[in-house]
C-alpha positions, 0 to 999 in steps of 0.5 A: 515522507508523505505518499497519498493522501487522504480518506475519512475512517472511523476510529474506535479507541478508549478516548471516547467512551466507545464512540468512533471519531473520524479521523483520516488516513493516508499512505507514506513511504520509506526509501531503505538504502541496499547498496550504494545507489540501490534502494527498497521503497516500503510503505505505511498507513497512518491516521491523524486529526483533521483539524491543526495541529493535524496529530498522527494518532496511529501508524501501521508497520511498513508493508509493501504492495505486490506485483500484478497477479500472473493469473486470476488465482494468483492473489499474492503469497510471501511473507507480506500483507497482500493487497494484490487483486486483479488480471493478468494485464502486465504480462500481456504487454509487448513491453520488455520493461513492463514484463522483466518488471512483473516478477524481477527485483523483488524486496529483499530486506536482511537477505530475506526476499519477499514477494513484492516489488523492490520499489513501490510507490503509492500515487493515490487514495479515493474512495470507491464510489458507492462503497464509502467502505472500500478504496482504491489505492493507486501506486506504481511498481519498480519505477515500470508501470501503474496498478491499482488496488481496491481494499476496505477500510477495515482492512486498513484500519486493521493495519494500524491497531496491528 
């Protein structure tokens, strides 16, 4: 189902001799069950058309956003691709919610535990102003607090011919 939507990319592919065309992209999620009522959010980048009848033309493989880092060095590890940036401000909060969220219920999919939140949830997707090539992604993790990212296009685009 559909998350947030949407900036412009240029996608290249053999359609049109070489040339991009533009195309847009947006984040969907997918809520994976783990028991009888918990559940895993996992998210996904997908480009289409943006003219009717809108065609999905590609789609990345499900990933999941990470937690704030503990420190500025701390740029996410594990088994995922990492779009963590950002300070400490999550362990700063007097919060308990907000702090047991930081590192607790982390994704866990077939026994195997990766380094990110058991649920995320992108909320948003705009361009940097004055970078057209860079975004900010918004979403909020384990249902506790928000956080934003900025990523590039590239990166991104990477994802869905990955």
């Amino acid at each position: 189902s559909g998350s947030a939507c949407c900036v412009s990319i240029l996608w290249k592919d053999g359609e049109n001799h070489g040339a991009g065309r533009r195309l847009l992209l947006g984040f969907s999620h997918r809520k994976t069950r783990i028991k009888a009522g918990k559940y895993n959010y996992v998210s996904r980048v997908y480009a289409f058309e943006p003219n009717p009848p809108f065609d999905i033309v590609a789609r990345s493989g499900f990933f999941c956003l990470g937690f704030a880092p503990t420190s500025l060095h701390d740029h996410g590890s594990g088994n995922s691709p990492s779009l963590q940036m950002g300070g400490d401000e999550a362990l700063e909060s007097d919060n308990e919610q907000i702090w047991g969220a930081t590192r607790e219920y982390k994704l866990k999919i077939k026994n195997e535990e990766f380094n990110c939140p058991r649920i995320h949830f992108v909320t948003g997707i705009a361009e940097k102003m004055g970078d057209e090539e860079m975004v900010i992604v918004s979403y909020g993790v384990n249902d506790c607090y928000p956080r934003m990212v900025e990523v590039s296009k590239d990166f991104l685009v990477s994802l869905l011919k990955g």
